[in-house]
C-alpha positions in Angstrom: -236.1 153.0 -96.8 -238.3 152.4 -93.8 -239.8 155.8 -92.4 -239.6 156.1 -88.6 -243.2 156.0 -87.1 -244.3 159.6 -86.7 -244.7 158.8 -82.8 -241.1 157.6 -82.4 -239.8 161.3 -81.7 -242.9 162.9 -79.8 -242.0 162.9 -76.3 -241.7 165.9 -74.5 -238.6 165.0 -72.3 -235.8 162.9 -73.3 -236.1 159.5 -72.1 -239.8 159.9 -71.0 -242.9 160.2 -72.7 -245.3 158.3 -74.8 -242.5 158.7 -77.6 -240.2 156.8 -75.3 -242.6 154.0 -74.3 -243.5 153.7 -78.1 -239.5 153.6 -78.6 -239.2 150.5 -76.1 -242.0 148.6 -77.1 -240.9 148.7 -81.1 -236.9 148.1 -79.8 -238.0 144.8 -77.6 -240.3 143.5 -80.5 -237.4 144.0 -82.9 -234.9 142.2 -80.2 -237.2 139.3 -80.1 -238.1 139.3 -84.3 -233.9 139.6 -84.5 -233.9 136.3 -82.1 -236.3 134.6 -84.2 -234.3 135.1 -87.5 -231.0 133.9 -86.7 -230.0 136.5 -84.2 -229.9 134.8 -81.1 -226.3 133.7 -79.5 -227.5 132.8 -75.9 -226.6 136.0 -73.9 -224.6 137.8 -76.4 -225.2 140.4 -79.2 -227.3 143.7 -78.0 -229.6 146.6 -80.1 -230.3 149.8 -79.0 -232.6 152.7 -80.5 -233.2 156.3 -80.0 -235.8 159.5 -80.6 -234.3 161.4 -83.3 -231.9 164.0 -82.0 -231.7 162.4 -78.9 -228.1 162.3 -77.1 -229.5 158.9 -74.9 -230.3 156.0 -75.9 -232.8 152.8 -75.0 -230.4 149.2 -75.2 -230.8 145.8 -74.1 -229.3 144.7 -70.8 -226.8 142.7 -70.5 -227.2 139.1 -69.1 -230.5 138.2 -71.3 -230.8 136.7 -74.4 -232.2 139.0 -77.3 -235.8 137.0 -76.9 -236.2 137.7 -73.6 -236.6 141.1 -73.7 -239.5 143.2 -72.8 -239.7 146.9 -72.8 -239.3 147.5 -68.9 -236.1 145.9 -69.1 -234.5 147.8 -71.2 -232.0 150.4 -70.1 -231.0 153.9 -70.8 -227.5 155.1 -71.9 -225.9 158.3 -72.5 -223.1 158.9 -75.1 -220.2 158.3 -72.9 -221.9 155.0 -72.0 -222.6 156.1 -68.8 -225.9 154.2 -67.8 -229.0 156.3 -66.8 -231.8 154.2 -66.4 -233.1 150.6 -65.5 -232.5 148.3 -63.3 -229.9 146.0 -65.7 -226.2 146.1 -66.4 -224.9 147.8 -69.3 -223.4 146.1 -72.3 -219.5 146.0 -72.6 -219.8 146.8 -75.9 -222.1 150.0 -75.6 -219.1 151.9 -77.5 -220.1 150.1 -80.7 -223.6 152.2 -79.8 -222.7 155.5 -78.2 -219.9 156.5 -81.0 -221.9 155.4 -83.9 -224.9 157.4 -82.7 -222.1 160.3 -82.0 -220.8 160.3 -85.6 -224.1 159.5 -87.7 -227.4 161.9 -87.2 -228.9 159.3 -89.9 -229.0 157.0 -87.5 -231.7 156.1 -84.9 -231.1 152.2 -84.0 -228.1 150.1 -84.1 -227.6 146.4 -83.5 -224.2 143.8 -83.1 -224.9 140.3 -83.5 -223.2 137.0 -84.4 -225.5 135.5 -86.9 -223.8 132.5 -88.3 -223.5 133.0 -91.9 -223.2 136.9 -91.7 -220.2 136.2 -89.2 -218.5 133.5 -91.6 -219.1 135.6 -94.9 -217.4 138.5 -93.0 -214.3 136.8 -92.4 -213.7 136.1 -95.8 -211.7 138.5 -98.2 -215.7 138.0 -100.6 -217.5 141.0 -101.3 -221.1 141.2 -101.1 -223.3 140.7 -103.8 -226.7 141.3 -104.8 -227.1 137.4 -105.7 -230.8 137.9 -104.2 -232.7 140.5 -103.4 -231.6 141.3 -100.2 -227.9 141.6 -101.7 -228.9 144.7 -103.4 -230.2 146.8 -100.0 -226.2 147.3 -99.2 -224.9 147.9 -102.4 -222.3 149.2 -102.9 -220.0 148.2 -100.1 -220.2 146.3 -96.9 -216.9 147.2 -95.3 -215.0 145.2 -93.3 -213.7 146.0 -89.5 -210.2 143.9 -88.6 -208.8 146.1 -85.9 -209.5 143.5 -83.7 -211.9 140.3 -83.3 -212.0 141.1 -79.6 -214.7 142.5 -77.5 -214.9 146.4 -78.3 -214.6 147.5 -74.5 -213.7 151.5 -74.5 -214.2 154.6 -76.7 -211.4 154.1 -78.6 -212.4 151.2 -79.9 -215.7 152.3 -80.4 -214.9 155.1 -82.9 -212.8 152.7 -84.6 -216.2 150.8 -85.3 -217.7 154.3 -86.2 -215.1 154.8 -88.8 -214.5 151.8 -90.1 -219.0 151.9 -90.8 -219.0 155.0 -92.5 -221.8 156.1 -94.3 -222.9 152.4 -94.8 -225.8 150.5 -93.8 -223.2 147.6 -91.8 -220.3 146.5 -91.4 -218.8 143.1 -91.4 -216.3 142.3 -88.1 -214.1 140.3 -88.8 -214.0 136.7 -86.8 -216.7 138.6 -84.7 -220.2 139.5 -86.2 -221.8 142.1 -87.8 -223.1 145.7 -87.1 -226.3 147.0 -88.6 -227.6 150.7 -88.5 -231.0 152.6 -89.7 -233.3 155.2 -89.1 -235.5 153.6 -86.9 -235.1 150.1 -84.9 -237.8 148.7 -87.7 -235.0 149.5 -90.5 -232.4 148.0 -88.8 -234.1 145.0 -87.8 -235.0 144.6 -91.4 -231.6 145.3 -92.4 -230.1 142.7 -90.3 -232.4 139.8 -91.6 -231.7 140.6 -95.4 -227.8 140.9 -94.2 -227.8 137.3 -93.0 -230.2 135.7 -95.9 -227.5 138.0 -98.1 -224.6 136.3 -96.6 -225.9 132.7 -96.3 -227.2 133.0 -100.1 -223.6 133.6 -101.1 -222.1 131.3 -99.5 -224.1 128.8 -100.7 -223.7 130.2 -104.2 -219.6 130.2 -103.9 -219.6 126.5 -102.4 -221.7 125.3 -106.3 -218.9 127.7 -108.2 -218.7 130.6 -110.1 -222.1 132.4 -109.9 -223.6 136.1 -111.3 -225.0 138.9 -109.7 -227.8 141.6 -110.6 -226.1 144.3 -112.8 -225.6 147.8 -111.5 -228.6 149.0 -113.1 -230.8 146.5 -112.2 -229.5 146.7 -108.4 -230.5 150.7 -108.2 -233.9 149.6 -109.5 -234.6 147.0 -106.6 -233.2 149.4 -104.1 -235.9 151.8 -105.2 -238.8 149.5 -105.8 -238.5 147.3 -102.7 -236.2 149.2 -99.7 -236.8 152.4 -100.8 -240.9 151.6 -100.6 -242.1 152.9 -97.4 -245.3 150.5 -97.7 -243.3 147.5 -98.7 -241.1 148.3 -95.7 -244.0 148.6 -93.3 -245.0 145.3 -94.6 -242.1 143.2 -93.9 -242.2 144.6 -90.7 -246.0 143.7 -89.8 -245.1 139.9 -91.3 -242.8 139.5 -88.7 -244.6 140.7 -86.5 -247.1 138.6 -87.1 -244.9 135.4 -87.5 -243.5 136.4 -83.6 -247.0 136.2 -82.7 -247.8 133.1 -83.5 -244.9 131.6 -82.2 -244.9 133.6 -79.0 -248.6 134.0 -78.2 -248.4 135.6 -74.9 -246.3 138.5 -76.3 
């Protein structure tokens, strides 16, 4: 798994800091990478990120599409979902956020999105499968959220998500999208694109018929070679870096 960057959690006060500006430069760069890799839905879909032990959070405003986002923009939120900072409106769905940071220490960054193939595979009765690679990061389980297909608007609702998550790395809504958690906003950015390559290589797999997947054994090894690799991690993060900065050149 991807270690946090040692400067993620140095700022003196919550919410301010070199720590912080770090924190909002990483979470704006990962909005954008998540745009550029199947993320974007116009407006919609929203990541957040926080210091470790922190009880606020940095998210992205709503009204803006994920690859517009630069780290002034983004906003700070409590854990009731009360805004605190910035100059842009909160998120509706900031529950999804505020109760999964409540519920999972582990967690440091969490993102909802409606990436195509994600989305369909997750309103399918399928399990995931490590076909590829990528498959293997979430094994065991990718549960499944079916409470609603609505817009998660309250508290309530929002610790509905937190349950229905778990211990797991996302979750599948059903008719909806996806939600995808890590320790850091680099992990879950990560995690998001191997969730959609994940999904779309299964589907593609189930559409040509009956197909196999890595054995349990094998599956243990890749999560330990590959995701479990702090350099291999750090460099699938500096790729896409790099790939958003040659197609965004100004960033």
């Amino acid at each position: 798994m991807l270690e946090p960057k040692a400067e993620l959690g140095a700022a003196g006060r919550e919410g301010d800091g070199a720590g912080s500006t770090d924190l909002k430069r990483t979470l704006a760069t990962a909005c954008r990478i998540l745009s550029m890799e199947g993320y974007q839905d116009m407006t919609l879909g929203h990541m957040s990120a926080r210091e470790p032990g922190s009880s606020t959070f940095w998210m992205k405003p709503s009204g803006f599409g994920l690859n517009e986002i630069s780290p002034e923009m983004l906003i700070r939120v409590d854990l009731d979902g009360k805004k605190l900072e910035g100059e842009g409106r909160r998120h509706i769905e900031v529950f999804i956020h505020s109760e999964i940071y409540r519920r999972r220490p582990d967690v440091n960054a969490v993102l909802h999105g409606h990436p195509v193939y994600a989305t369909l595979f997750g309103s399918s009765d399928f399990s995931l499968r490590p076909l590829m690679h990528e498959g293997a990061y979430f094994a065991p389980h990718v549960p499944r959220f079916d409470l609603t297909s609505d817009l998660i608007m309250n508290q309530e609702q929002g610790r509905a998500v937190a349950e229905a998550l778990g211990s797991y790395a996302a979750l599948f809504m059903r008719n909806h999208g996806v939600v995808v958690v890590g320790e850091s906003a680099e992990e879950a950015c990560l995690a998001a694109i191997f969730l959609e390559k994940a999904a779309q290589t299964q589907l593609v797999a189930i559409s040509a018929g009956p197909c196999s997947w890595a054995t349990p054994e094998d599956t243990r090894a890749k999560q330990e070679h590959i995701y479990r690799n702090p350099q291999l991690m750090k460099d699938f993060w500096g790729y896409f870096c790099r790939k958003l900065s040659r197609l965004n050149p100004k960033i």
